[in-house]
C-alpha positions as CSV (number, residue, x, y, z in Angstrom):
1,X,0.0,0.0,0.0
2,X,2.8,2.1,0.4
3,X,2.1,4.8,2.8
4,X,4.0,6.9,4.5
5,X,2.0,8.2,7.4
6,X,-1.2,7.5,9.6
7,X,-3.6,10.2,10.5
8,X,-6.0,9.4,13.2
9,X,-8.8,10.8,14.4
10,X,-8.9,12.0,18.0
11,X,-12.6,11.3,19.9
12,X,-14.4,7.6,19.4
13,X,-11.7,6.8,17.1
14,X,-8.5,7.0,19.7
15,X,-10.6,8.4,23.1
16,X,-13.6,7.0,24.1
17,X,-16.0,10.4,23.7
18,X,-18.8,9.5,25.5
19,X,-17.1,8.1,28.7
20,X,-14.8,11.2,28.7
21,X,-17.8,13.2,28.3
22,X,-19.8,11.3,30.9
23,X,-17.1,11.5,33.7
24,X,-16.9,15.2,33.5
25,X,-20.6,15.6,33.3
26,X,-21.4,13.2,36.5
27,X,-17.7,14.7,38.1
28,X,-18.8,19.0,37.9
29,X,-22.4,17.7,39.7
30,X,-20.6,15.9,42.5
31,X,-17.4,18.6,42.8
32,X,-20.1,21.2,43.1
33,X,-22.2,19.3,45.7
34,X,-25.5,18.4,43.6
35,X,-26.6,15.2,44.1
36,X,-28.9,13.6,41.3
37,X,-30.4,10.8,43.7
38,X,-32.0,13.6,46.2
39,X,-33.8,15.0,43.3
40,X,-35.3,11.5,42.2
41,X,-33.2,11.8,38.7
42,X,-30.7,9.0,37.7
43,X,-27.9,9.5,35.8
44,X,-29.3,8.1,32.8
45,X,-31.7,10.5,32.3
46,X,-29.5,13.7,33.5
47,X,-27.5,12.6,30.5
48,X,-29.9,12.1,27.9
49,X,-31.5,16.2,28.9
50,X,-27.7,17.3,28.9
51,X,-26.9,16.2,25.5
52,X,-30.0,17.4,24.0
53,X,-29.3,20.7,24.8
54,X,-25.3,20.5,24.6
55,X,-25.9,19.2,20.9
56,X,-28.1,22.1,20.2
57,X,-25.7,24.8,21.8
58,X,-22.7,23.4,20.3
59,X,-23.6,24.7,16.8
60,X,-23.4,28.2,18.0
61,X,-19.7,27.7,18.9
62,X,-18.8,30.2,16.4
63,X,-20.7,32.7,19.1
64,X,-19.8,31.2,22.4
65,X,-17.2,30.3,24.5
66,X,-16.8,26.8,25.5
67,X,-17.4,27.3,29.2
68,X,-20.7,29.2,27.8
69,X,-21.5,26.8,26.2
70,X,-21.4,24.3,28.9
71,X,-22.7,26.7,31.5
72,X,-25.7,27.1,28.9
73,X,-25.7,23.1,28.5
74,X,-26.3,22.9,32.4
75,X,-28.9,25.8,33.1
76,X,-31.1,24.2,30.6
77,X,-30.5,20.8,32.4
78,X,-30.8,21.7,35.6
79,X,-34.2,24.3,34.9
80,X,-35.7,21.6,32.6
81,X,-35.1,18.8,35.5
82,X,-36.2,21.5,38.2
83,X,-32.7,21.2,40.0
84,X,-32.1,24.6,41.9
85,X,-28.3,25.6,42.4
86,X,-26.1,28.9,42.4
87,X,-23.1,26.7,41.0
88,X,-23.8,27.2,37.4
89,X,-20.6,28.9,36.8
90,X,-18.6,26.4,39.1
91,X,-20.3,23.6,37.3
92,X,-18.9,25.0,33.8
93,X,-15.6,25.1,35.2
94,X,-15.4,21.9,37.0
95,X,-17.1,20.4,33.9
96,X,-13.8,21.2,31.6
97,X,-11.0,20.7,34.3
98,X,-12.2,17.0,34.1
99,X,-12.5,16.7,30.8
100,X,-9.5,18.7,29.7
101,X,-7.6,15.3,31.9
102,X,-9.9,12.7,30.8
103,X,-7.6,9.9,29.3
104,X,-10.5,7.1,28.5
105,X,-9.3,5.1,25.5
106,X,-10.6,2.7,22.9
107,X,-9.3,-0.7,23.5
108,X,-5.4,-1.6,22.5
109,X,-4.8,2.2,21.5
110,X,-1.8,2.1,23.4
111,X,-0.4,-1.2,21.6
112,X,-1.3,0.1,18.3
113,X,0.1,3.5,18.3
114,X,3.9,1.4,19.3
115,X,3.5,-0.4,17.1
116,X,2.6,1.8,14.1
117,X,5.1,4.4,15.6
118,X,8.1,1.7,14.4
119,X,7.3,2.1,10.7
120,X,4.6,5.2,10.0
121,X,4.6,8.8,10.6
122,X,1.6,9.5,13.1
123,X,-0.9,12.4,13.2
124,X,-3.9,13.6,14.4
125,X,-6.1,16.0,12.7
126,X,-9.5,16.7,15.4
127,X,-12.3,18.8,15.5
128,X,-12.2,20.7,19.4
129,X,-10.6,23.5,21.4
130,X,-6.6,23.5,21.7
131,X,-7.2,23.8,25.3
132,X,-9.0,20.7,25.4
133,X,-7.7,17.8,23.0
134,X,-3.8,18.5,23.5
135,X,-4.3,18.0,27.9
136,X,-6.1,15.3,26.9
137,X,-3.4,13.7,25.1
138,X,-0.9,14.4,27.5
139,X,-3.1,12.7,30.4
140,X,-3.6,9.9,28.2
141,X,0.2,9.6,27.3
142,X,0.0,9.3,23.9
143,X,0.7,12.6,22.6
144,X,4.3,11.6,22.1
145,X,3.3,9.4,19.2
146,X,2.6,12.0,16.7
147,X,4.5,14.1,14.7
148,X,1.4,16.7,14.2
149,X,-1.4,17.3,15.7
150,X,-3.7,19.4,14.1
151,X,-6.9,21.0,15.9
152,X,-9.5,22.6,14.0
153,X,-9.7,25.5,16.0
154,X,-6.8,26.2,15.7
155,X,-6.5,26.8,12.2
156,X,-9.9,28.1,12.0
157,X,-11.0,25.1,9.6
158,X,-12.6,21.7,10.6
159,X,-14.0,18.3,9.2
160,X,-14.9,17.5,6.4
161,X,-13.4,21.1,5.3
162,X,-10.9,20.0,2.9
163,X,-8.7,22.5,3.9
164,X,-8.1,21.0,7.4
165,X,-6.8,17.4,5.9
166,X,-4.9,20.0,3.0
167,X,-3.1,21.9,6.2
168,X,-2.1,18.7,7.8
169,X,-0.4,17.4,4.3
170,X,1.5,20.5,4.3
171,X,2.2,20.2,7.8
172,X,4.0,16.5,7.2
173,X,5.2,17.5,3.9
174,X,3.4,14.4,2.2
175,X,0.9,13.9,-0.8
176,X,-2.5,12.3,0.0
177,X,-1.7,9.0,-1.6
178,X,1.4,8.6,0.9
179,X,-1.4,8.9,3.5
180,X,-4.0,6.8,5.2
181,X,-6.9,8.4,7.1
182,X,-8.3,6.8,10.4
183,X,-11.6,8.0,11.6
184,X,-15.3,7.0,13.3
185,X,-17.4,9.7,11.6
186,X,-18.6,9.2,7.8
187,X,-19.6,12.4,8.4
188,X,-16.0,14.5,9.3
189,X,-13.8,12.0,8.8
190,X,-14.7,9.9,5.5
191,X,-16.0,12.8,4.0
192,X,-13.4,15.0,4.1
193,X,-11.1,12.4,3.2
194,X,-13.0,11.7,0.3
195,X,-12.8,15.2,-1.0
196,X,-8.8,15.6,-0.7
197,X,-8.4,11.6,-2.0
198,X,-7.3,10.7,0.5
199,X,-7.5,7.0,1.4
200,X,-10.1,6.4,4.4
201,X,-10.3,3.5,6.9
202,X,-13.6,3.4,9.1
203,X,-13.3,2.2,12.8
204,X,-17.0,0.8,12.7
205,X,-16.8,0.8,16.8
206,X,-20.5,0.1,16.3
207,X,-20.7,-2.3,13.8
208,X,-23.2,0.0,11.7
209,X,-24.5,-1.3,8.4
210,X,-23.2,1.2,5.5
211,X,-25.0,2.3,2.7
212,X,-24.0,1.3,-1.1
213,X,-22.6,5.1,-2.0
214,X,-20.3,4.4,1.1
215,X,-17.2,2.8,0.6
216,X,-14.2,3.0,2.4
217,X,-10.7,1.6,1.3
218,X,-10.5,-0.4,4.7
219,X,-12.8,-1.3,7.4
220,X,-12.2,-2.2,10.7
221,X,-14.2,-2.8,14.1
222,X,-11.5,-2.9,16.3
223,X,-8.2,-0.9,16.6
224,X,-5.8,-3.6,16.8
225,X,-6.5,-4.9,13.6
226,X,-5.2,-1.5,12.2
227,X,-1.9,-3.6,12.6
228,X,-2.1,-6.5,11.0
229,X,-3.5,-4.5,7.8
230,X,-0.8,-2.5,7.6
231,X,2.2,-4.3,8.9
């Protein structure tokens, strides 16, 4: 196959988003002293009303800071679920000191990245905040393993923008056909690999059923199989 260098994706395809995300959510309530269980709420459902409205404020994040954004995520929560508290502010910052250390990987990351380290260059092109994905890394361990890492806010471009996946070429000085794409998201990741040809390997975490029009180069459903493909 002959490539030269391995980009990965950074959340469900090397982190574990939704555990990440879950331990700071649960982690700001308790650090802040609001207990679910004397309001008759589990955590199951304090989740489910979270994301609704994080998912719906996140598109505004051209407008808003990320701690507004959370701080917004959690008012709604907390109003919707009837949950009084003066902490909203304290919940917002507890919420991303968590998260900006959460280090919950997919299985064998660790194992792969060695052993792809030995004969690939490694990168990492993600959609987030600086402040959060490159702490994450660090807590994680991992961020030794790549040679760029490439966030979109950073350069104020992000999945499936080609430009993002054309800034991290220039970045490692290689071509697209020297490189392989690793990514969860037919959304960011296979299509904006598709529009800078780029070839495109789907972690299928979920084993979801793909459409016809979709078709990847490789598909895998666990990370460590990354290896035996390409080694």
């Amino acid at each position: 196959m002959g490539y030269t260098a391995i980009i990965f994706d950074l959340d469900n395809t090397l982190f574990n988003f939704e555990l990440c995300e879950r331990q700071a959510i649960l982690g700001a309530l308790e650090a802040c002293g609001i207990y679910l269980d004397l309001h008759g709420i589990n955590e199951t459902t304090f989740i489910q009303v979270y994301e609704t409205y994080n998912s719906k404020y996140w598109r505004q994040r051209e407008t808003f800071s990320p701690g507004e954004l959370i701080e917004m995520s959690y008012q709604s929560t907390l109003a919707q679920l009837d949950i009084k508290t003066d902490k909203i502010s304290n919940l917002s910052q507890s919420f991303w000191h968590i998260f900006n250390h959460s280090a919950v990987m997919e299985p064998d990351v660790n194992e792969v990245l060695t052993v792809l380290a030995r004969n690939y260059c490694l990168a990492v092109i993600t959609n987030g905040f600086v402040s959060a994905q490159l702490p994450r890394m660090q807590a994680a361990g991992i961020d030794h393993f790549f040679e760029e890492i490439v966030v979109s806010e950073a350069i104020s471009f992000a999945k499936p923008s080609p430009e993002i996946f054309h800034y991290a070429l220039s970045k490692l000085d290689l071509t697209s056909a020297e490189v392989l794409y690793v990514g969860d998201s037919l959304t960011h990741d296979y299509a904006g690999a598709m529009q800078v040809n780029i070839d495109f390997c789907y972690y299928n975490r979920k084993n979801q059923n793909l459409i016809q029009e979709v078709q990847p180069k490789f598909m895998i459903n666990e990370l460590l199989k990354l290896i035996k493909l390409l080694n």
